[in-house]
N, C-alpha and C positions, 0 to 999 in steps of 0.2 A: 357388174352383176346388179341388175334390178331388184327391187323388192318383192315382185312375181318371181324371178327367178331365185334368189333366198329362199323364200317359203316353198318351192318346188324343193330345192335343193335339200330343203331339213327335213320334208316330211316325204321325201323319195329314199327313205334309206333303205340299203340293203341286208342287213344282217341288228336293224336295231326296232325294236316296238315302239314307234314316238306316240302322242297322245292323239294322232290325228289317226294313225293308221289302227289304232288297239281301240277307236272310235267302228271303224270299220269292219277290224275282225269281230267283234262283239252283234254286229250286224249279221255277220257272218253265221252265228252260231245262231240267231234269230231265224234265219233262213232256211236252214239244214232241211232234205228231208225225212230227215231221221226225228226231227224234232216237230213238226207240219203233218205228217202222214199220220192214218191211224192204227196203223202198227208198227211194230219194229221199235216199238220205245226206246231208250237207252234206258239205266237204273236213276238219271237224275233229267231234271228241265231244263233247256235252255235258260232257264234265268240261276237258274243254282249250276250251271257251268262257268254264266257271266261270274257268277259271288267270287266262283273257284280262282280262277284267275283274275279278279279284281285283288284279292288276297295275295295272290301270290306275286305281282306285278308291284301293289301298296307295299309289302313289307320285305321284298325281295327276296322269296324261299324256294329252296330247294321244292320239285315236284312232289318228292317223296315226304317231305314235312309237312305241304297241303293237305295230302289223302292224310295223315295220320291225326290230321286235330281234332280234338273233341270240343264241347259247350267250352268246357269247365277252360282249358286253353286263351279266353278270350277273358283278358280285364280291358274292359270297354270305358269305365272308367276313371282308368291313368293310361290308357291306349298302348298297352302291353301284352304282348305276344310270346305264352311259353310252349317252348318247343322242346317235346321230349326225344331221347335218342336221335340226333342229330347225326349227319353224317362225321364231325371235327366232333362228337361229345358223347361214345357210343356209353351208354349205362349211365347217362344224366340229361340236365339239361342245359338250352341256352331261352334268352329274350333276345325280341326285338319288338320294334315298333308298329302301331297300327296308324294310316294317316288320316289325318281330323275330318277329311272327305268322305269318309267309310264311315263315320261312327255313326251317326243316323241312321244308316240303312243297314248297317251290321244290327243295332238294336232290334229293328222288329224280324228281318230273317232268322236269329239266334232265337228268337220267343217258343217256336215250337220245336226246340230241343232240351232236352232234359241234362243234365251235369257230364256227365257219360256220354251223353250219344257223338257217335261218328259224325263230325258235318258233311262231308262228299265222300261216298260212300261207292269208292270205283276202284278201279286199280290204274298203274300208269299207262297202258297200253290203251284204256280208253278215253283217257287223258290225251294222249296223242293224238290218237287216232281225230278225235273230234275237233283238236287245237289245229290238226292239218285242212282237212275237212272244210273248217271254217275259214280258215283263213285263203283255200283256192277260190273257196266262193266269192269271197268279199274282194278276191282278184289281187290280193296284195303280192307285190312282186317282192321276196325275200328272199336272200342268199347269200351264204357264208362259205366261203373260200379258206380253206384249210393247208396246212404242207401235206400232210397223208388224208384227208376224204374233205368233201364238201358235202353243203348241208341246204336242200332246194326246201325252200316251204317253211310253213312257222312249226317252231319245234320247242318243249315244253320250256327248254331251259331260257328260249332268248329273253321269257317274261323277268327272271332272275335278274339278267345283264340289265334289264329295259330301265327294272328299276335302280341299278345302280348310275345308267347312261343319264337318265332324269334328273336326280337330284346332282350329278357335275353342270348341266345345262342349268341348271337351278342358283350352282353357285356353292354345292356342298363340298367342305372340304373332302381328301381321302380318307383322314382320318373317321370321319362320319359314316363315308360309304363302306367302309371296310367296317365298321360298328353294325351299321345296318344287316349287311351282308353277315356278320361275325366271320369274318376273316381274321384270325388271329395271325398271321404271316405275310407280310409287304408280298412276297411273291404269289402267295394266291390269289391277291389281287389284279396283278397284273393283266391278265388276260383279259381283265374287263376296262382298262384304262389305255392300253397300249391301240397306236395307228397301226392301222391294216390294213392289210390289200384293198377290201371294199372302200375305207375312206380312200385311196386312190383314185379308184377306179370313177367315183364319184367326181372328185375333182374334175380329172379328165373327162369326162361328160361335159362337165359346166364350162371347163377354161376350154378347153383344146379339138373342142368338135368343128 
């Protein structure tokens, strides 16, 4: 395999957000005409959708912990991230990390919000919706192969895995990722560490065509 073909290989993935393709769905969401047109607004901008999932990709979070953060949530800092009612911590909280690549531009988007306020202020379904949306546009071919359903298109949670997939290509241990993630249980992590069909399938492309 050449080095053309490596670099197709790493950034042709099927079920994982790498830095080139989350390059492109970001693009994507620039595009929309939901966002272009002069009606039909959504309740947020294309750039405070990019923030959304820049967040949620950086510190790898559940969809529903994004919608739910307020100002006060962000120590910028010591680049700490508190998350109230978690899905693994209902009637408390957990931390995780914000990455040193954010903190500049977290600073001045966070200025005009008060201690309180909601930062994305949507619910998950238009979450979706706009995460799917953008990402047909930008053409990116993703798909996750399941035992009971599959999964065509970009969809809220892969930003979660993306950033957990990231920092192993990076060199982080499990132990890291599952901190990130606050997986308190070796098998919850699983799902984001184990070979799967698409890395197959991929292979087979490269080696066996």
């Amino acid at each position: 395999m050449n080095s053309e073909q490596e670099l197709a290989y790493l950034e042709d993935s099927t079920n994982y957000m790498t830095p080139v393709m989350f390059k492109q769905f970001k693009w994507g969401l620039e595009h929309l005409d939901a966002f272009t047109s002069e009606s039909g607004r959504p309740p947020m901008t294309s750039f405070e959708y990019k923030m959304m999932f820049e967040v949620q990709i950086g510190s790898g979070l559940r969809i529903t912990e994004v919608l739910q953060l307020i100002r006060e949530d962000f120590d910028l800092q010591h680049r700490i991230l508190k998350l109230w009612n978690p899905k693994t911590k209902k009637g408390g909280y957990q931390k995780t990390t914000l990455p040193p690549y954010l903190i500049s531009t977290l600073e001045n988007f966070l200025k005009r919000f008060s201690n309180s306020d909601q930062i994305f202020p949507i619910n998950r379904q238009n979450a979706w919706r706009y995460a799917k949306d953008a990402g047909r546009l930008a053409g990116l071919s993703i798909f996750e192969e399941h035992e009971n359903h599959d999964i065509e298109g970009v969809w809220t949670h892969m930003f979660r895995k993306a950033c957990s997939k990231r920092m192993q290509e990076l060199g982080a241990s499990r132990e890291l990722r599952m901190l990130k993630l606050r997986h308190a249980f070796k098998d919850a992590h699983d799902a984001y560490d184990k070979v799967d069909i698409n890395a197959l399938l991929k292979w087979e492309a490269v080696n066996l065509a």
